[in-house]
C-alpha positions as protocol buffer text, in pm:
chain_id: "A"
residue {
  index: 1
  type: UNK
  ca { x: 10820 y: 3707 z: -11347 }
}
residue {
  index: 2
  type: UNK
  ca { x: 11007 y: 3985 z: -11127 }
}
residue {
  index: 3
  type: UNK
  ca { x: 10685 y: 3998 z: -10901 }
}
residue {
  index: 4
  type: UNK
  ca { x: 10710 y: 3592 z: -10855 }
}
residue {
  index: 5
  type: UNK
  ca { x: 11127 y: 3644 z: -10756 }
}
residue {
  index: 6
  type: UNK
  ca { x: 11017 y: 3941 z: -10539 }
}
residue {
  index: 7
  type: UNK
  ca { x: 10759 y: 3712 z: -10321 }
}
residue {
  index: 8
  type: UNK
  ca { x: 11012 y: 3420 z: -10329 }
}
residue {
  index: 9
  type: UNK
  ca { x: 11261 y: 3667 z: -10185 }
}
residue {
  index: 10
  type: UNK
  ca { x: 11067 y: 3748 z: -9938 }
}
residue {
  index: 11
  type: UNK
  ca { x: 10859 y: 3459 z: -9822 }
}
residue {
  index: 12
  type: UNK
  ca { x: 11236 y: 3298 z: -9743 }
}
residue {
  index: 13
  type: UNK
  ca { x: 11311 y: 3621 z: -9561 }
}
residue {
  index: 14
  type: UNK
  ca { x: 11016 y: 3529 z: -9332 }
}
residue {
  index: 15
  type: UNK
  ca { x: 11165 y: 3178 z: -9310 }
}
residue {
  index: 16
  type: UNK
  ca { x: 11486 y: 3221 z: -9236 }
}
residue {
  index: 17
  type: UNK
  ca { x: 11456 y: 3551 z: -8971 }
}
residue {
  index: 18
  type: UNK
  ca { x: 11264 y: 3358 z: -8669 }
}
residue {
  index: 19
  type: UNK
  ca { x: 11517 y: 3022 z: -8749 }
}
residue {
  index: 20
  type: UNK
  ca { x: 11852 y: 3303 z: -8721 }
}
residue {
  index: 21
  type: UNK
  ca { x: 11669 y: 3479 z: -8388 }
}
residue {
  index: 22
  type: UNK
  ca { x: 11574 y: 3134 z: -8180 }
}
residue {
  index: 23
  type: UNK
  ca { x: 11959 y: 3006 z: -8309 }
}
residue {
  index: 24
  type: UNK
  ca { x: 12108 y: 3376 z: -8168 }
}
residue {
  index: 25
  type: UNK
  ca { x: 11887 y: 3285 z: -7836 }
}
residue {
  index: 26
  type: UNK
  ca { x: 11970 y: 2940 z: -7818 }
}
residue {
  index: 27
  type: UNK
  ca { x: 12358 y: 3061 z: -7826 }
}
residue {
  index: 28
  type: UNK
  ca { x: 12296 y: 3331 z: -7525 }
}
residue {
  index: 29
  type: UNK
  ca { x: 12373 y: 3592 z: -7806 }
}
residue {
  index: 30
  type: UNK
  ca { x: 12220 y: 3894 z: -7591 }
}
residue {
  index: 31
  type: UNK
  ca { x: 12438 y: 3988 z: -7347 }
}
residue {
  index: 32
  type: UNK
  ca { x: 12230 y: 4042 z: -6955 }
}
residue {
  index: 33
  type: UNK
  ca { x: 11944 y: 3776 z: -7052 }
}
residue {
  index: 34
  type: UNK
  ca { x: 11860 y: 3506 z: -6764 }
}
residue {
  index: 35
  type: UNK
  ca { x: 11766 y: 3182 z: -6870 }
}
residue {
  index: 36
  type: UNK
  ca { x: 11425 y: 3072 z: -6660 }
}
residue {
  index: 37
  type: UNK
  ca { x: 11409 y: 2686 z: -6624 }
}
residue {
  index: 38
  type: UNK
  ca { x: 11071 y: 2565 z: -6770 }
}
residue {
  index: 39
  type: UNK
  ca { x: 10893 y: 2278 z: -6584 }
}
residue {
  index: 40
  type: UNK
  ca { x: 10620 y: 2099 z: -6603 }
}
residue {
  index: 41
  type: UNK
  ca { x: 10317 y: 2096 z: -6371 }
}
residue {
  index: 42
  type: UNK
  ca { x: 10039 y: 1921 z: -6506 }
}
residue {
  index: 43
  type: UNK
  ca { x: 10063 y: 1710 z: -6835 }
}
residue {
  index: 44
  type: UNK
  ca { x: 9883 y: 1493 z: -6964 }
}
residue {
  index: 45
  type: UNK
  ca { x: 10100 y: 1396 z: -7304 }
}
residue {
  index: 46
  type: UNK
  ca { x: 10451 y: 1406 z: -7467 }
}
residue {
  index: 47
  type: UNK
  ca { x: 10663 y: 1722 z: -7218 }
}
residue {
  index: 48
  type: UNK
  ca { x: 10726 y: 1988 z: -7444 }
}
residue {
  index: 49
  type: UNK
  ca { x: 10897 y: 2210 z: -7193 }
}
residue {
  index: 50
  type: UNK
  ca { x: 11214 y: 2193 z: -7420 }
}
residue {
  index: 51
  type: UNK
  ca { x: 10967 y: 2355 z: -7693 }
}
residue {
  index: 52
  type: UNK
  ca { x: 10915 y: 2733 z: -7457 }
}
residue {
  index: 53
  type: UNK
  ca { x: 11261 y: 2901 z: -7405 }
}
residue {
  index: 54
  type: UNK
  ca { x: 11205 y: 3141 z: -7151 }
}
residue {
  index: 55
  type: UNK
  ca { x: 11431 y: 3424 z: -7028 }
}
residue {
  index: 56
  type: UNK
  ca { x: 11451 y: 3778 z: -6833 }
}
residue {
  index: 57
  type: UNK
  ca { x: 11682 y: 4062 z: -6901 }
}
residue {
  index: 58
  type: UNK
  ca { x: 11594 y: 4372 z: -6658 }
}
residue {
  index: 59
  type: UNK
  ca { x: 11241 y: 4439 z: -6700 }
}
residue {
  index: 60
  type: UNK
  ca { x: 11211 y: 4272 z: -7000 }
}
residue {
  index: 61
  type: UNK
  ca { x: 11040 y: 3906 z: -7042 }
}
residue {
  index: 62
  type: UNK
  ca { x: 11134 y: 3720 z: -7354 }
}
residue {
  index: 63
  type: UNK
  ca { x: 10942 y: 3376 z: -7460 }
}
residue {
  index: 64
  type: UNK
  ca { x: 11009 y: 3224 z: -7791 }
}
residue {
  index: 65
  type: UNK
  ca { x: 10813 y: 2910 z: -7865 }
}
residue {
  index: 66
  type: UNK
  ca { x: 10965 y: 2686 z: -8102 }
}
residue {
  index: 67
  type: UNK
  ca { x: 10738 y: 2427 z: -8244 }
}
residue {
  index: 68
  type: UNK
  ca { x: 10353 y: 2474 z: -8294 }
}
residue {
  index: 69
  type: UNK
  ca { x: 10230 y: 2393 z: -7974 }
}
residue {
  index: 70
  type: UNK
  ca { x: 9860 y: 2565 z: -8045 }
}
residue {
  index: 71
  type: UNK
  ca { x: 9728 y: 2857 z: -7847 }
}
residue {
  index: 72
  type: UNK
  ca { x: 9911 y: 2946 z: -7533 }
}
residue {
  index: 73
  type: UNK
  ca { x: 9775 y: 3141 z: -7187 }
}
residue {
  index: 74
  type: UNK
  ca { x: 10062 y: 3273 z: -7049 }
}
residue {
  index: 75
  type: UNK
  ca { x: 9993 y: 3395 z: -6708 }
}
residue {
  index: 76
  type: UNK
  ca { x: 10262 y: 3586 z: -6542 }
}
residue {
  index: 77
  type: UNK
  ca { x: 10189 y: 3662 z: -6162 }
}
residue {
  index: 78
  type: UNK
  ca { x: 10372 y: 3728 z: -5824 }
}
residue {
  index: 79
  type: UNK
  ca { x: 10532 y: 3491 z: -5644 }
}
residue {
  index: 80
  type: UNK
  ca { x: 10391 y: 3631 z: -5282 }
}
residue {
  index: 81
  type: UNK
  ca { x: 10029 y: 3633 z: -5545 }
}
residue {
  index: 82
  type: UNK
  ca { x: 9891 y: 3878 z: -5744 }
}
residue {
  index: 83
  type: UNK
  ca { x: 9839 y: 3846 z: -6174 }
}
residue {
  index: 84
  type: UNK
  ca { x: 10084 y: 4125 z: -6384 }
}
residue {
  index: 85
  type: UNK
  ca { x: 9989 y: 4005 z: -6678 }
}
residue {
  index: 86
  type: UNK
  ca { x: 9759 y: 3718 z: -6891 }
}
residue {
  index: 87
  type: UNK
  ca { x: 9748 y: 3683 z: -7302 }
}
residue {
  index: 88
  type: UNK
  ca { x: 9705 y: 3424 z: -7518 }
}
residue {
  index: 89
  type: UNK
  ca { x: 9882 y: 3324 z: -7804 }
}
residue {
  index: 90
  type: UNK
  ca { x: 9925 y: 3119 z: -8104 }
}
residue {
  index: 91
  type: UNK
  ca { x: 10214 y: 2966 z: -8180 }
}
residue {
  index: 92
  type: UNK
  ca { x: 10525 y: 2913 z: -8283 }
}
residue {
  index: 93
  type: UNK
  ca { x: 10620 y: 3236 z: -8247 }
}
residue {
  index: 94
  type: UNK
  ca { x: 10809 y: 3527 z: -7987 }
}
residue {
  index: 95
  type: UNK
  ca { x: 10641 y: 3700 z: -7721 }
}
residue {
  index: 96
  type: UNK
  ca { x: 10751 y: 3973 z: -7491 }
}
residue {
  index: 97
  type: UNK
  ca { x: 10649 y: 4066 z: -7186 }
}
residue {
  index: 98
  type: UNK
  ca { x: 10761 y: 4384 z: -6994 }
}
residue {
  index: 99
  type: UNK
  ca { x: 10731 y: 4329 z: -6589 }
}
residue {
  index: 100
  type: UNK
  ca { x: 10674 y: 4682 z: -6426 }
}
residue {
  index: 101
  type: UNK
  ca { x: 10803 y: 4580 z: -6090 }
}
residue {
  index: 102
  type: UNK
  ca { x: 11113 y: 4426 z: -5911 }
}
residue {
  index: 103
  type: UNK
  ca { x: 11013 y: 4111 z: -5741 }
}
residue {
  index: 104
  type: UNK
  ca { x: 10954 y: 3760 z: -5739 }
}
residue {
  index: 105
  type: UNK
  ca { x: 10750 y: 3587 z: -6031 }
}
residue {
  index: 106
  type: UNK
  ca { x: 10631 y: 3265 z: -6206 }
}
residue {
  index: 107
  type: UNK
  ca { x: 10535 y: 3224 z: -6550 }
}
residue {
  index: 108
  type: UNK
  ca { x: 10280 y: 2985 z: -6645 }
}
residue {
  index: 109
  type: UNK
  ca { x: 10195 y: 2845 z: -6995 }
}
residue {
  index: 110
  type: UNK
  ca { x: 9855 y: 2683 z: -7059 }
}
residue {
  index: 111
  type: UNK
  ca { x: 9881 y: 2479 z: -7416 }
}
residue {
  index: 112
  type: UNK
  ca { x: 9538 y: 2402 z: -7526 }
}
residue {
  index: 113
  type: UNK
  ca { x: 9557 y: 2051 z: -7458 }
}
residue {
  index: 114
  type: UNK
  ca { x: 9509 y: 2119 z: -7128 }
}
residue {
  index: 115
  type: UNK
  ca { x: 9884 y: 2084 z: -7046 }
}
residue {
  index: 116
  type: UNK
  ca { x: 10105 y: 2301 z: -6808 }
}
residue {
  index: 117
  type: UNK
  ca { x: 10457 y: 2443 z: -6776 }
}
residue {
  index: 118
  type: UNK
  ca { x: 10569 y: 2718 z: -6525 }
}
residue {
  index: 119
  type: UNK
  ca { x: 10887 y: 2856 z: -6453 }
}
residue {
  index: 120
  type: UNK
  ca { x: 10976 y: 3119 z: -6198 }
}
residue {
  index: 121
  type: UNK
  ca { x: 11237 y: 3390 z: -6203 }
}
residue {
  index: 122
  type: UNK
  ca { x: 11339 y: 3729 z: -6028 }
}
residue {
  index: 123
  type: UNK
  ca { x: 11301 y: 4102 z: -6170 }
}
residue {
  index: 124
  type: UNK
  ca { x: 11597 y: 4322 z: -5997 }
}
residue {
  index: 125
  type: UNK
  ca { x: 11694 y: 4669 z: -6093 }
}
């Protein structure tokens, strides 16, 4: 019986943790964070940009996804060219990303549909 309350405790601890951090985000909670405008390139279906907030504070590149979009590329590269940095993911889920560089850069998200979104944003010091 305790061991029953003990995994209901926490399986709504794992519920309710990503809900309170996407609502925190969603309410520009952390001080210094840019939001990066998400856009679409190619797609094919229903836009989900509004699903991928995107944002940058320093060096730091946070991406929360928040619906079940499948596996995601993200592909983060230089503006002027050059690839920093390419993972995939499942989702939903958080993701960070830390850019070594100052500069110029676009984000790209491949869902596995097929579908793209980019958004671009600067890294200062």
């Amino acid at each position: 019986m305790r061991e029953t309350k003990l995994k209901s405790l926490l399986l709504w601890i794992v519920f309710l943790l990503p809900i309170t951090w996407c609502g925190a985000k969603s309410l520009n909670y952390f001080d210094g964070y840019s939001h990066i405008n998400i856009k679409e390139a190619d797609v094919q279906g229903v836009p989900k940009s509004s699903s991928i907030d995107a944002s940058i504070n320093g060096h730091t590149l946070s991406i929360v996804f928040l619906e079940n979009l499948g596996q995601v590329t993200i592909d983060v590269s230089l503006v002027a060219g050059g690839e920093v940095e390419t993972q995939s993911t499942p989702t939903p889920n958080g993701v960070i990303i830390y850019i070594p560089s100052t500069g110029s850069y676009v984000v790209t998200f491949t869902l596995s549909n097929g579908d793209v979104y980019y958004g671009e944003f600067e890294v200062t010091d």
